[in-house]
PASEBA-1860 file (N, C-alpha, C; in nm, 3 decimals):
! residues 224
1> XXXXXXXX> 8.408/11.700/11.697/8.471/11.571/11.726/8.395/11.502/11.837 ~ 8.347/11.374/11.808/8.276/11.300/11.924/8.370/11.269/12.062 ~ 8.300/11.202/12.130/8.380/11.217/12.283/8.474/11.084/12.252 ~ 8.588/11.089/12.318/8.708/10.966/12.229/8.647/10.862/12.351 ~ 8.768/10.769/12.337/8.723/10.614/12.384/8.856/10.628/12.490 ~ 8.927/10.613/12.631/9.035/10.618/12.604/9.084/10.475/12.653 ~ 9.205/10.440/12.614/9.290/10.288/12.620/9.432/10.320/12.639 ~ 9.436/10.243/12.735/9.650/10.285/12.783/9.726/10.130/12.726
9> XXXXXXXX> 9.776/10.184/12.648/9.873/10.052/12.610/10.053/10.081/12.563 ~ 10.099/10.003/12.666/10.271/10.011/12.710/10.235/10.140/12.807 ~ 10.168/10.152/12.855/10.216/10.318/12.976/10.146/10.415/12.866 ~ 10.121/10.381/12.738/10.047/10.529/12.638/9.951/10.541/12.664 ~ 9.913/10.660/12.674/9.717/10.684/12.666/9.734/10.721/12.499 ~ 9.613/10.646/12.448/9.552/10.679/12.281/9.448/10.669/12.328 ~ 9.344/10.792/12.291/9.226/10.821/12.231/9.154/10.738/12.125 ~ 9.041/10.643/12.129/8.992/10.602/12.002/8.887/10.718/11.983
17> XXXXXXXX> 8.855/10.776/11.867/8.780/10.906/11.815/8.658/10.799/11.713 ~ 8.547/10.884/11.774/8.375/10.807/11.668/8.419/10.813/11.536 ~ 8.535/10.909/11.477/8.547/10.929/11.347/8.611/10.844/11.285 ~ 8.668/10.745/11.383/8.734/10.613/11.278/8.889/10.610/11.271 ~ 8.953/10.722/11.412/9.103/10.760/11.378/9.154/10.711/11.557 ~ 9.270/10.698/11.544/9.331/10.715/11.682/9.408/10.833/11.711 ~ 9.415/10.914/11.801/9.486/10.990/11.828/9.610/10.973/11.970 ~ 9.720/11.009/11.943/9.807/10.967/12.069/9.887/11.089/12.137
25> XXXXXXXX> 9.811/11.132/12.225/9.840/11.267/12.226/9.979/11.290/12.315 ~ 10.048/11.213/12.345/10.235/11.223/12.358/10.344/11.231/12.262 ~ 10.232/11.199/12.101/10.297/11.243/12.013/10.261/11.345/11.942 ~ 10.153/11.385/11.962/10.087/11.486/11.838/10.017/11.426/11.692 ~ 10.001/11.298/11.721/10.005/11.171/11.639/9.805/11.131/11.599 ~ 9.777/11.175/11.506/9.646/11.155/11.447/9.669/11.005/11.357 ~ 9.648/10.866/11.369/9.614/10.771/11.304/9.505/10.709/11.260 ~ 9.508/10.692/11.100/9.368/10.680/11.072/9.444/10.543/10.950
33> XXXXXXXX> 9.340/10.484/10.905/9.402/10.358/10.762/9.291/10.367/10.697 ~ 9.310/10.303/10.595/9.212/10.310/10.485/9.131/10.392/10.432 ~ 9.178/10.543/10.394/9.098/10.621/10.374/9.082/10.591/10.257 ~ 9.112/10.534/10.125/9.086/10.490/9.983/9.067/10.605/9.892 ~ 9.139/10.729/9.945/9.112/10.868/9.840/9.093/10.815/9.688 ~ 9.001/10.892/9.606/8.986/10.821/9.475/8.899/10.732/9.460 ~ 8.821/10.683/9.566/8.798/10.572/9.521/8.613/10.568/9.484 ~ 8.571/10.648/9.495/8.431/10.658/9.438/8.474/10.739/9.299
41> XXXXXXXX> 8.572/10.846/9.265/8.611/10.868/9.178/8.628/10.729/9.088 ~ 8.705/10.644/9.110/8.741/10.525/9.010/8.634/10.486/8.969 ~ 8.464/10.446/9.084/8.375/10.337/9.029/8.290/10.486/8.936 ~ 8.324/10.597/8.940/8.224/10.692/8.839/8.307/10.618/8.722 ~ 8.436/10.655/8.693/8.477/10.614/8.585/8.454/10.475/8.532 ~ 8.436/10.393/8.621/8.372/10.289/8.554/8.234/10.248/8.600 ~ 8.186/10.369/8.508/8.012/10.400/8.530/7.957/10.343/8.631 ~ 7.973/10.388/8.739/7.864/10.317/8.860/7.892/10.506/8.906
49> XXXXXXXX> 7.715/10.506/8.953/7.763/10.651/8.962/7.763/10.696/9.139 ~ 7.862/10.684/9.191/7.879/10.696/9.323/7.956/10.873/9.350 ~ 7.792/10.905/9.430/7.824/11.091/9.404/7.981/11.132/9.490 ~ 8.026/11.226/9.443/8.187/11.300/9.463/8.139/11.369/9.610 ~ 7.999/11.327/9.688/8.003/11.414/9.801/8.085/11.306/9.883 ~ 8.066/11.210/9.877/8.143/11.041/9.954/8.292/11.104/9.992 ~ 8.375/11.131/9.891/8.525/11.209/9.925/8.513/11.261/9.962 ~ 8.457/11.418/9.947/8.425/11.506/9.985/8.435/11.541/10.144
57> XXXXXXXX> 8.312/11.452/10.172/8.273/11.437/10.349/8.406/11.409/10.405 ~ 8.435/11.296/10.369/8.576/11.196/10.439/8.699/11.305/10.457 ~ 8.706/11.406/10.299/8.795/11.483/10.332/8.738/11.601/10.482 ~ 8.659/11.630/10.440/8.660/11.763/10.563/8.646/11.663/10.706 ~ 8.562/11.538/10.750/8.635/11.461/10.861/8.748/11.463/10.881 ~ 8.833/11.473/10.819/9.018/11.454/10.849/9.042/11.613/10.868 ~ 9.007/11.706/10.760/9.041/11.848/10.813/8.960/11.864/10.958 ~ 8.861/11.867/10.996/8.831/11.877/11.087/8.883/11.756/11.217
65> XXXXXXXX> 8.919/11.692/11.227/9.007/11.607/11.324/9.125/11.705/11.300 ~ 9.201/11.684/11.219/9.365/11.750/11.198/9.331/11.899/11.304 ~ 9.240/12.001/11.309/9.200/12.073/11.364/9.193/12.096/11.499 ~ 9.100/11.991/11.560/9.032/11.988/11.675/9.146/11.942/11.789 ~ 9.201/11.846/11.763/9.321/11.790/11.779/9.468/11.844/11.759 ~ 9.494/11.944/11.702/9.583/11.972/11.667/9.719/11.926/11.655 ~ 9.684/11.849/11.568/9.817/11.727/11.554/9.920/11.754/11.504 ~ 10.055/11.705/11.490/10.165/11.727/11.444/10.195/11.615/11.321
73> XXXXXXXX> 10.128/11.510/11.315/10.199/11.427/11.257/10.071/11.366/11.210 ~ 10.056/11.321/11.053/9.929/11.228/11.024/9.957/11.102/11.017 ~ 9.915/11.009/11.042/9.998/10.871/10.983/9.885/10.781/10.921 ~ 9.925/10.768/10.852/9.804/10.645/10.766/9.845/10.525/10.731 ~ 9.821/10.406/10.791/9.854/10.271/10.813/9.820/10.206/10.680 ~ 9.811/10.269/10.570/9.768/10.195/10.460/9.634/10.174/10.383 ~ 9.640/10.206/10.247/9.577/10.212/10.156/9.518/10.359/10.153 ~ 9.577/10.447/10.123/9.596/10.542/10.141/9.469/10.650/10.009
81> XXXXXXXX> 9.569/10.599/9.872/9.454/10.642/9.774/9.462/10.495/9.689 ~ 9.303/10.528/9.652/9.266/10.378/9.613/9.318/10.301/9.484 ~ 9.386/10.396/9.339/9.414/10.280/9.283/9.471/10.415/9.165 ~ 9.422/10.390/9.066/9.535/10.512/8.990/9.470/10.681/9.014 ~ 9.557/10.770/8.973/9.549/10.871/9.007/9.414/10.934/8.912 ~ 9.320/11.035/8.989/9.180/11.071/8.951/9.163/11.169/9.021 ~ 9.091/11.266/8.932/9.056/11.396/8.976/9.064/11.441/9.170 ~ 9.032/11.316/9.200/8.975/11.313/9.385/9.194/11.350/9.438
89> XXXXXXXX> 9.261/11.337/9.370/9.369/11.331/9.389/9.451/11.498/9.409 ~ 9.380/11.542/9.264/9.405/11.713/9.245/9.360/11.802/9.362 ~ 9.149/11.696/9.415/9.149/11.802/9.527/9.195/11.773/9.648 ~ 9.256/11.696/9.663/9.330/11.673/9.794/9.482/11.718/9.803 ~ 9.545/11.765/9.695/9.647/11.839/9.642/9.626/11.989/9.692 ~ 9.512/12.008/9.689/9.431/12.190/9.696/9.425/12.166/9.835 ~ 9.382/12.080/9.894/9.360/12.084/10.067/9.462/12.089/10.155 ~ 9.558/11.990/10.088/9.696/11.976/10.181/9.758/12.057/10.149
97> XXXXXXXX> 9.732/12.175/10.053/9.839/12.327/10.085/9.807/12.404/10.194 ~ 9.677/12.384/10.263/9.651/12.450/10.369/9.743/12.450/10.443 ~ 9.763/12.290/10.498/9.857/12.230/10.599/9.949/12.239/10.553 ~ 10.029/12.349/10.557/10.205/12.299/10.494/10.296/12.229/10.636 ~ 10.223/12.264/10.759/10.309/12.218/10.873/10.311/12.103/10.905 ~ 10.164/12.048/10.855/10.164/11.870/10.884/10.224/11.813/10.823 ~ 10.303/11.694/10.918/10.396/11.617/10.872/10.282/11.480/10.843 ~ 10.290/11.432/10.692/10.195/11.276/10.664/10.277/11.196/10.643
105> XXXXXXXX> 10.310/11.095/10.687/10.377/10.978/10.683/10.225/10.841/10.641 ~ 10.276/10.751/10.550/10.226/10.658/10.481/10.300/10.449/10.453 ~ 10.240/10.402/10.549/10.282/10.308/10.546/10.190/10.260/10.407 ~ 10.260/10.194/10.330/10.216/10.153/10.222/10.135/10.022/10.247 ~ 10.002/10.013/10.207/9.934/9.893/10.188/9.881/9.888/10.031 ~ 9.808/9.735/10.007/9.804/9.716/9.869/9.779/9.775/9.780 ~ 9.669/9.890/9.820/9.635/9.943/9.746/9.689/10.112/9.654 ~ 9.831/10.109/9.731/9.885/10.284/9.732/9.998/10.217/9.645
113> XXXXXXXX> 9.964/10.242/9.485/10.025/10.240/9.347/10.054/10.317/9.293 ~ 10.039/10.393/9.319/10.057/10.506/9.285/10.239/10.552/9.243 ~ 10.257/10.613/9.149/10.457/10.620/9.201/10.486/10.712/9.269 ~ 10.598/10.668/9.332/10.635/10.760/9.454/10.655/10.873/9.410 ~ 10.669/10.943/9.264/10.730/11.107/9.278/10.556/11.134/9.318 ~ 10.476/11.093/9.309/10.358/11.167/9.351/10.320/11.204/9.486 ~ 10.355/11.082/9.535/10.375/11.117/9.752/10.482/11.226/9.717 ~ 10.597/11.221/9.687/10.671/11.319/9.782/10.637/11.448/9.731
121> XXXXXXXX> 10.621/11.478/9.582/10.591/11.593/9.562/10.477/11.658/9.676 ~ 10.339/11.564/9.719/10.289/11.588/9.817/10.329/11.679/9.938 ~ 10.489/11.589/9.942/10.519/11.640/10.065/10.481/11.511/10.175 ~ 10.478/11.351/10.087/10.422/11.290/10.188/10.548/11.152/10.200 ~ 10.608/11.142/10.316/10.688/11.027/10.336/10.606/10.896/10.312 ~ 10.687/10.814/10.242/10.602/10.659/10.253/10.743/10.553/10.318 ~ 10.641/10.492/10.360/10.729/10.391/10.467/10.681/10.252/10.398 ~ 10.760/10.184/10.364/10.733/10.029/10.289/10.674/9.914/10.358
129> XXXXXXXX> 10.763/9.901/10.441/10.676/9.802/10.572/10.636/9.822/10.674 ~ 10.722/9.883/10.768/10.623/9.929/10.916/10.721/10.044/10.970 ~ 10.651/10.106/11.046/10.709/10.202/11.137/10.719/10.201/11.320 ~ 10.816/10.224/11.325/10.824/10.184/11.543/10.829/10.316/11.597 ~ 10.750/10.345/11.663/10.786/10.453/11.798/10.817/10.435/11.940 ~ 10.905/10.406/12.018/10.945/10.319/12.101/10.882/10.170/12.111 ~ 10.762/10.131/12.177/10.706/9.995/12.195/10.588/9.997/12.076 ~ 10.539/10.072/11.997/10.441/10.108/11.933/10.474/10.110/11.762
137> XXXXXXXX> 10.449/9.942/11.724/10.457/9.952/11.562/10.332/10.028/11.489 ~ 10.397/10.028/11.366/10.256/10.062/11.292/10.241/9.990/11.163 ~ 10.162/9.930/11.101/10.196/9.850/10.973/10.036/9.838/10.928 ~ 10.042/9.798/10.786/9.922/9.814/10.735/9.848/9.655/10.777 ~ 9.882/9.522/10.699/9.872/9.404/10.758/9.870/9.348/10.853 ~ 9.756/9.333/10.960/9.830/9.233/11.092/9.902/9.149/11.061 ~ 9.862/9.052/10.985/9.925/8.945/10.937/10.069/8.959/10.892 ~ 10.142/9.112/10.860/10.257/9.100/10.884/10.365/9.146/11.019
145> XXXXXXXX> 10.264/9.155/11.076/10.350/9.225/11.209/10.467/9.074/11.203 ~ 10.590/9.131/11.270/10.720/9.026/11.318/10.673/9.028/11.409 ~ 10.690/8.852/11.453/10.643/8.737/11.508/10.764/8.776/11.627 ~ 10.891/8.836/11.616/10.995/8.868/11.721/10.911/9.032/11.803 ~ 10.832/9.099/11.780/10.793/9.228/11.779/10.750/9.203/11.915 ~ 10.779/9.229/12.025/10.705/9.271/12.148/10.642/9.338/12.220 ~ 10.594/9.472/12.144/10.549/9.546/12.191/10.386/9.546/12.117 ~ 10.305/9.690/12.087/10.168/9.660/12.073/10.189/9.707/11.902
153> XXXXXXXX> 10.101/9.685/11.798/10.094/9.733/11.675/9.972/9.791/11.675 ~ 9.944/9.877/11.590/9.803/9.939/11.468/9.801/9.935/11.373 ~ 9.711/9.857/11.310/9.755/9.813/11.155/9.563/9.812/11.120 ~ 9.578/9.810/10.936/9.442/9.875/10.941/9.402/9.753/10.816 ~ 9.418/9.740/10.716/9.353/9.678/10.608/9.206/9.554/10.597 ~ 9.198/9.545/10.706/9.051/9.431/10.717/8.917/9.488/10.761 ~ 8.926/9.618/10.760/8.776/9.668/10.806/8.705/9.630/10.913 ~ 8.739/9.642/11.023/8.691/9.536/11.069/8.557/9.575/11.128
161> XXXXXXXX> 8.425/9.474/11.145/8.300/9.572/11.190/8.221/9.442/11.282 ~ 8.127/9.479/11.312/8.052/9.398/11.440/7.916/9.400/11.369 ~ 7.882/9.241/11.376/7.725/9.259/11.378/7.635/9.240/11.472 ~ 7.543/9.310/11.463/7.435/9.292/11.600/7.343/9.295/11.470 ~ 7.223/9.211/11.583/7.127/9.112/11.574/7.053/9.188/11.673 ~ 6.906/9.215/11.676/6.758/9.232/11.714/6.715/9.093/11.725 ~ 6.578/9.120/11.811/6.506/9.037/11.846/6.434/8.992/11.718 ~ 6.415/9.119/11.632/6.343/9.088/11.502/6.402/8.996/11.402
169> XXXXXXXX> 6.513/8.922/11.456/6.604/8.868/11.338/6.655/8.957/11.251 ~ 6.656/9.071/11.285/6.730/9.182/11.170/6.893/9.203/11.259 ~ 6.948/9.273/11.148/7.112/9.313/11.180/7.186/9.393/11.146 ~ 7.271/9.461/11.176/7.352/9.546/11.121/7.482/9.557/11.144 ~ 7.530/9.591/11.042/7.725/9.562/11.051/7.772/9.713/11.099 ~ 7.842/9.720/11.211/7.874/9.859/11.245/8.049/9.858/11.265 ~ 8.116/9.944/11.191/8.260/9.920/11.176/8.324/9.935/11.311 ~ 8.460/9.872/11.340/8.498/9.875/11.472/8.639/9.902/11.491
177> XXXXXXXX> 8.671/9.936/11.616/8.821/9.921/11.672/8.801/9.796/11.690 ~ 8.940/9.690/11.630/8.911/9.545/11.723/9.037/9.530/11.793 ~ 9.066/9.528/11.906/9.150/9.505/11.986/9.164/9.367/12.037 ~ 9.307/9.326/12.022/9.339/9.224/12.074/9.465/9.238/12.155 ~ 9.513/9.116/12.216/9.629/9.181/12.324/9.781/9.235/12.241 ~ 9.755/9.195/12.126/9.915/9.226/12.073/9.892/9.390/11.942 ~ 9.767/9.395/11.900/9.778/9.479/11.810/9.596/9.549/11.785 ~ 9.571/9.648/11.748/9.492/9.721/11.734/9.438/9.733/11.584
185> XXXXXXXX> 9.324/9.688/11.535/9.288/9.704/11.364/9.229/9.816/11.415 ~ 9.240/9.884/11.291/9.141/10.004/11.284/9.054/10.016/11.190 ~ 8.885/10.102/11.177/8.832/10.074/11.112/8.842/10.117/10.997 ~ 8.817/10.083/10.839/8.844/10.164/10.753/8.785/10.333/10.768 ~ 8.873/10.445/10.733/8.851/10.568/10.781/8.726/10.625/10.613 ~ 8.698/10.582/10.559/8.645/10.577/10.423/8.517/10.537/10.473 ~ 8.447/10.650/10.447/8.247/10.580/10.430/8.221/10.483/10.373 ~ 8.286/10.492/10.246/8.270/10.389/10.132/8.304/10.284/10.132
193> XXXXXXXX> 8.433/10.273/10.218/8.495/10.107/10.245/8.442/10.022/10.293 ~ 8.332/9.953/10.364/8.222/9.884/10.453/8.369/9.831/10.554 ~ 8.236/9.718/10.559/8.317/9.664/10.736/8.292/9.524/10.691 ~ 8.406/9.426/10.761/8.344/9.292/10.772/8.368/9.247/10.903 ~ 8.268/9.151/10.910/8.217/9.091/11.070/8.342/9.049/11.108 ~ 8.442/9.104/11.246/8.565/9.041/11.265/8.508/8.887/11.358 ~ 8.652/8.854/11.364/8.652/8.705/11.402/8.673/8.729/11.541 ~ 8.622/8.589/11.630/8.662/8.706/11.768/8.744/8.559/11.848
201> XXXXXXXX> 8.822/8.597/11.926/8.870/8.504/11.989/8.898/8.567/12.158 ~ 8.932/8.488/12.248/8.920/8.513/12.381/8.981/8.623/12.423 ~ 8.924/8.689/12.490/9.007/8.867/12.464/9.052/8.944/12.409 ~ 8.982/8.962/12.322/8.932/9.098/12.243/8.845/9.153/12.300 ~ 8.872/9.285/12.214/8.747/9.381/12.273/8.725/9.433/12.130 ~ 8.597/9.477/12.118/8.562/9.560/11.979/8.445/9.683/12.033 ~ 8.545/9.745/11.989/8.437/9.919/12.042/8.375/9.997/11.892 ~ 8.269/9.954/11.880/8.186/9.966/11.757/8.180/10.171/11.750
209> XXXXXXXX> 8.136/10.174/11.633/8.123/10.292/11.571/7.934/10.314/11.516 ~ 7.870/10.407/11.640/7.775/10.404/11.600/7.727/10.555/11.638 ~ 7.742/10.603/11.483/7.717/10.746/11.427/7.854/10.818/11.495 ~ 7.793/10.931/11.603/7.862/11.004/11.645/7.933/11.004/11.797 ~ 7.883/10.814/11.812/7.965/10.757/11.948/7.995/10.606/11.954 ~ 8.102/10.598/12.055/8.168/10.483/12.056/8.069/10.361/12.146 ~ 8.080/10.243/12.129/8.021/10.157/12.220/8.078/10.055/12.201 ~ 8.101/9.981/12.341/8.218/9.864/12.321/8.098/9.725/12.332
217> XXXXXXXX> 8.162/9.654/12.238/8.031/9.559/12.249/8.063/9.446/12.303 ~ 7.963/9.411/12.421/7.997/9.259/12.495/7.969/9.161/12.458 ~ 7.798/9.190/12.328/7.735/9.061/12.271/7.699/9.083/12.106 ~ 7.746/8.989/12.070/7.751/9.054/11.951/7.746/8.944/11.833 ~ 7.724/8.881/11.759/7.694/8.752/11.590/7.838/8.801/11.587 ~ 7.949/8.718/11.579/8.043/8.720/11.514/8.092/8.612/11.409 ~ 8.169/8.601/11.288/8.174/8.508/11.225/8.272/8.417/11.325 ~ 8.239/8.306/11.233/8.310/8.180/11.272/8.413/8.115/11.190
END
């Protein structure tokens, strides 16, 4: 596990982790969004041939976080597995018998269609719109956090990533935490998911993801 990022928000210390997850260690609480299980599975099936190591990796990142960390609770802010059920589904069925103690909770985002006897048989709670832990929502959409909500959110569905720019006129999109004062995106937890350039407005912060460490970026091409 790379060295975390750390950020206190309401009196909490959370950990941001290089691997693309938050951890909150007053709860035992590993948060990660967008892992898209299935979802290089789906584009094989519709012949694009994107190799089964893509899941693969993503899965043992999460076993190995769930590990290192030793968490009590998984939570995944949405989009959980990517679209109908596919082989990538069975082996993640085989993995999570390891863990019979972890508790996974699943805020539903657009993409988790799946029917529910399939979460619970899992063993996995799904939550429809958002979840609160004292001052601390969780929801998949920023865009739906309640506008009455006063405290901070983590919500994941926009990928959000940073581009930097060289002198050479070259660039690269590197996925990010984007922090703003009311709520936290997280980056998609999926190799496969890319990133798009977030929007930036006056205080934010975006702590980029580059390889196996964090870097918060001061200058950076952002869209407009």
């Amino acid at each position: 596990m790379g060295k975390p990022f750390y950020i206190e928000i309401c009196k909490q210390a959370f950990w941001l982790l290089p691997e693309k997850a938050v951890y909150w260690p007053a709860q035992k609480m590993l948060i990660i969004s967008d892992i898209h299980l299935g979802k290089s599975g789906h584009f094989r099936k519709s012949g694009i041939a994107v190799p089964q190591a893509v899941f693969l990796n993503d899965l043992q990142k999460l076993v190995t976080l769930i590990h290192h960390t030793q968490c009590k609770t998984l939570l995944i802010t949405g989009d959980f597995f990517h679209s109908e059920e596919n082989k990538e589904l069975v082996l993640f069925k085989k993995w999570l018998s390891d863990l019979k103690n972890l508790e996974i909770k699943l805020i539903m985002g657009n993409h988790d269609i799946l029917p529910g006897s399939i979460y619970s048989r899992s063993g996995i709670e799904c939550i429809e719109d958002c979840f609160v832990i004292e001052e601390i929502l969780f929801i998949h959409d920023p865009e739906n956090i309640p506008e009455a909500f006063d405290g901070y959110a983590f919500c994941g569905h926009i990928h959000p990533g940073v581009r930097i720019k060289s002198k050479a006129k070259q660039s690269i999109i590197l996925p990010c935490f984007h922090l703003t004062k009311k709520y936290c995106i997280l980056p998609a937890f999926s190799s496969f998911a890319g990133a798009m350039p977030a929007r930036k407005t006056k205080g934010d912060r975006f702590i980029a993801v580059a390889k196996n460490s964090l870097i918060e970026v001061v200058s950076a091409s952002f869209n407009r």
